[in-house]
C-alpha positions, 0 to 999 in steps of 0.5 A: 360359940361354934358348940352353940350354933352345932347344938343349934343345927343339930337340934335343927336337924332333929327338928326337921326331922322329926316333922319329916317323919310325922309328914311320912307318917301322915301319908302312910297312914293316909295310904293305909285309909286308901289300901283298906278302902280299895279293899272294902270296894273289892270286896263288896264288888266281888260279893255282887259278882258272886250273887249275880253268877249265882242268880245267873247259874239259878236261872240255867239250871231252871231252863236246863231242867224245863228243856229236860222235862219237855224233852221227856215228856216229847219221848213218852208221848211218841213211845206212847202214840207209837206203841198204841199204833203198833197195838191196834194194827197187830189187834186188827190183824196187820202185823205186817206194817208194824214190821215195816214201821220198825224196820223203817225206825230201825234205819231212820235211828242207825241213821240218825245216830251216825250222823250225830257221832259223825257231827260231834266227832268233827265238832269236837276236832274244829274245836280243838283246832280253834284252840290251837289256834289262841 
């Protein structure tokens, strides 16, 4: 009688189980739903991050290249005024203030640059401080 009731219990236990197992199996199958879900969302998420930064990047590269053409064409059109000028006063026999107009842009660009290199220099330093700093 005793084989009977162990063959019981352990048919019991084997029962248990295997419905332990299913249960597991349910759930791992469950957070493999899950998991390739969160996947598919990431991967939907990171293809609009993607079209954004690169309609983003389109647009600065349209600014930058507009910034740059009207930069251009403001030099030409000084270089353009300037070398007229110089032009019709040599024509007209005053050499003389075209000298004095190159010297006084000759200053005015020594200057200029040095002010530039002397801001950048000291841009770049505060920059590096500031990143010691994080």
């Amino acid at each position: 009688m005793a084989e009977g009731t162990d063959s019981n219990q352990s048919a019991d236990i084997v029962q248990s189980f295997v419905e332990i197992q299913k249960t597991e199996l349910a759930l791992r199958e469950q957070e493999l739903r899950i998991a390739r879900s969160e996947e598919q969302h990431k991967y939907e998420y990171a293809c609009k991050v993607v079209e954004a930064n690169k309609e983003d990047r389109r647009e600065s590269r349209t600014t930058g290249v507009r910034t740059l053409k009207m930069a251009l064409i403001f030099t030409f059109s000084v270089i353009f005024v300037l070398t007229a000028f110089s032009a019709l006063a040599v024509w007209k026999g005053h050499a003389d203030l075209v000298k004095d107009i190159a010297q006084g842009l000759l200053i005015f660009t020594g200057g200029a640059g040095s002010g530039f290199a002397f801001g950048y220099s000291r841009g770049k330093k505060e920059c590096a401080k500031s990143e010691v700093r994080k």
